[in-house]
C-alpha positions in Angstrom: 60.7 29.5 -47.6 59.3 31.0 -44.3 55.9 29.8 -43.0 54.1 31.9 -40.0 51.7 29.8 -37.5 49.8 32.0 -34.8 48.3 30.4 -32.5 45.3 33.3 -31.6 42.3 33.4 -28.7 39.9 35.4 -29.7 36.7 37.4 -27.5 34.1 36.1 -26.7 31.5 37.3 -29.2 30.4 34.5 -31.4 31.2 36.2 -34.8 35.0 36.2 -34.1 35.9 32.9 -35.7 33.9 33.7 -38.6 35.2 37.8 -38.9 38.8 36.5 -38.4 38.3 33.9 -41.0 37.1 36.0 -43.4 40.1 38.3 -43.0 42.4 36.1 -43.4 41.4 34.6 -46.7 40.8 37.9 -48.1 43.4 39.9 -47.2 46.0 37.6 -47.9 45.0 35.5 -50.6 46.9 32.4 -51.9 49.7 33.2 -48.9 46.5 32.5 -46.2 47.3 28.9 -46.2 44.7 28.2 -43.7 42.6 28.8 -40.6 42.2 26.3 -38.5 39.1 26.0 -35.8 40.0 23.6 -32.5 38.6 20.4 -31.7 40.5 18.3 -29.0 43.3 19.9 -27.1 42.6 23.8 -28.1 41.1 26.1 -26.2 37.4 26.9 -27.7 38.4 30.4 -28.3 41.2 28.9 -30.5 42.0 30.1 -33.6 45.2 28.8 -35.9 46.5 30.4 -38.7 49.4 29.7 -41.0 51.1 31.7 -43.1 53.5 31.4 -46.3 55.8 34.3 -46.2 56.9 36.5 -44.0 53.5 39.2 -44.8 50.4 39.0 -43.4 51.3 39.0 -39.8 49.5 42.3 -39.3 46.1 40.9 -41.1 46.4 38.4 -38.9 47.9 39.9 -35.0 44.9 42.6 -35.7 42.0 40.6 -37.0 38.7 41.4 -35.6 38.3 39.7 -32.4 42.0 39.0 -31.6 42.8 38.9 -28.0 46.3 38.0 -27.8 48.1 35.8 -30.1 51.9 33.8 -30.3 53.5 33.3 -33.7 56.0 31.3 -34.7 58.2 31.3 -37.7 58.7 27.8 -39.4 60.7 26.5 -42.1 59.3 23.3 -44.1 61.4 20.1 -44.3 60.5 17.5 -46.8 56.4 18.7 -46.8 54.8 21.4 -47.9 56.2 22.2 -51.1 55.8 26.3 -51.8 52.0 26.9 -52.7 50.3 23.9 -51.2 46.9 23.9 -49.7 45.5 21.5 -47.1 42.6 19.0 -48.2 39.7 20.0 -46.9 37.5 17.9 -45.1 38.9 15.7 -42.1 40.3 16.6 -39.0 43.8 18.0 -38.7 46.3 17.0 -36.3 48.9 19.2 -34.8 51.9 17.3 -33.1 54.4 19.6 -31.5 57.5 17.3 -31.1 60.9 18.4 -28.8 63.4 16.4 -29.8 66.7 16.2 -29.4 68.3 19.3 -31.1 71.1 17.6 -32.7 68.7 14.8 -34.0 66.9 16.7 -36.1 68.3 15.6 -39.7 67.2 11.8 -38.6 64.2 12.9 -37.4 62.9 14.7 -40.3 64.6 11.2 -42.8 62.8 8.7 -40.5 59.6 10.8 -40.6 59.9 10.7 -44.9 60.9 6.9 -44.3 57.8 5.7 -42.8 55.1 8.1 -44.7 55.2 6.3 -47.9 53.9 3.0 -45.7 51.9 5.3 -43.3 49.6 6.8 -46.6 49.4 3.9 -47.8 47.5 2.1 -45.4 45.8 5.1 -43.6 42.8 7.7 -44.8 45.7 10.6 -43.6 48.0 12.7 -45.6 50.9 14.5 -44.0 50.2 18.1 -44.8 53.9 19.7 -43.9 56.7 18.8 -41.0 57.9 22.0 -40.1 61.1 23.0 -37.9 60.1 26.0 -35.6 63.0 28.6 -35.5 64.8 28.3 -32.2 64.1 30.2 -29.4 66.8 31.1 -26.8 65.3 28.4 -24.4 65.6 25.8 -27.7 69.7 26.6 -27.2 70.0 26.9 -23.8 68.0 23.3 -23.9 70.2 21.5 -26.8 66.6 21.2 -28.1 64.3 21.6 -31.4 60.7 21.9 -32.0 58.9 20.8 -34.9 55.4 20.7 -36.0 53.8 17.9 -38.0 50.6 18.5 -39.5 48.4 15.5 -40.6 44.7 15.4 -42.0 42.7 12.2 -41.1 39.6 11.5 -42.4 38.2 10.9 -38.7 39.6 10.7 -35.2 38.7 7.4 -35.4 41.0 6.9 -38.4 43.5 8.7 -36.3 43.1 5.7 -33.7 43.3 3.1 -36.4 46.6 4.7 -37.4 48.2 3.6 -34.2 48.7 -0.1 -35.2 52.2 -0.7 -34.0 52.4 -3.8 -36.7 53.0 -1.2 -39.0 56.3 -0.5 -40.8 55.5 2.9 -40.2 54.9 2.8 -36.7 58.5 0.4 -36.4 59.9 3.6 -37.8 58.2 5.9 -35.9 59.4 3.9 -33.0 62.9 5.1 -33.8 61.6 8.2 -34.1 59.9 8.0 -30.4 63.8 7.8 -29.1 64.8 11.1 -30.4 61.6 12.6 -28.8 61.7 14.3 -25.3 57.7 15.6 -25.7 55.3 15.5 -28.0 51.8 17.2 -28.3 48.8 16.3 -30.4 45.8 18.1 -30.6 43.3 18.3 -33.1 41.3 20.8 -35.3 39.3 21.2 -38.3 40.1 23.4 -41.2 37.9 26.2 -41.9 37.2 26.5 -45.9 37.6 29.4 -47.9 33.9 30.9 -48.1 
């Protein structure tokens, strides 16, 4: 399975979020897996989409309002299963990771290690771990990205989640080692009208 994540700015006019949105969910359906407005970290002109399957990329590239885009194709690892749908409500993390191209098997295990403990004790739900396909500079670098998507019920839940006396976050510290960068920001998801 193939997922698509666009990463769009959109003009200026204050109806774009809301035409784009309404685009999306209508002319793609159940593959629309969601639309995504920025918080923290985005741009306000922001706009995320992601896609199951490889269609939709025109629905989305020419949405009213789109300025320029970048997509990028992403296969799941252990999260989302084919067909799943965010929770709504919450704010939604994306972490871009680099890591280590040849660490990417342990990555993704120590990453389904630790959520068991993580949900557990946490209001968050890991949403999907995806690997990005590699671009040439990924080769040239020995390196792999991979994005993590996780739904908090609050930012401030996503600051209580940092507790390093969790076995989780003893995981995740392994995890840390295989990491050259990684990139959080945070967003809300936009509901299906």
């Amino acid at each position: 399975m193939v997922y698509q994540y666009f990463e769009l700015h959109l003009a200026r006019d204050r109806t774009a979020q809301q035409a784009l949105v309404k685009r999306v969910y209508a002319a793609l359906d159940d593959k629309a897996v969601a639309v995504f407005a920025p918080l923290l970290g985005f741009a306000s002109d922001q706009a995320l989409v992601l896609v199951e399957g490889e269609v939709g990329a025109e629905a989305v590239l020419k949405g009213p309002g789109v300025v320029s885009a970048q997509r990028q194709r992403l296969a799941p690892t252990l999260r989302p299963k084919p067909g799943a749908q965010p929770m709504a409500g919450g704010v939604y993390v994306h972490n871009w990771f680099t890591i280590d191209g040849a660490a990417l098997d342990e990555f993704v295990k120590l990453s389904g290690d630790a959520w068991p403990d993580f949900e557990s004790k946490f209001d968050a739900r890991i949403f999907g771990l995806f690997a990005a396909e590699a671009s040439p500079d990924d080769l040239q670098q020995g390196q792999r990205r991979l994005l993590l998507m996780t739904r908090y019920r609050d930012l401030g839940e996503w600051q209580k989640s940092r507790d390093p006396t969790t076995e989780a976050m003893k995981i995740f510290a392994r995890r840390r080692e295989l990491t050259r960068v990684s990139l959080a920001r945070s967003c809300v998801l936009v509901p299906r009208s």
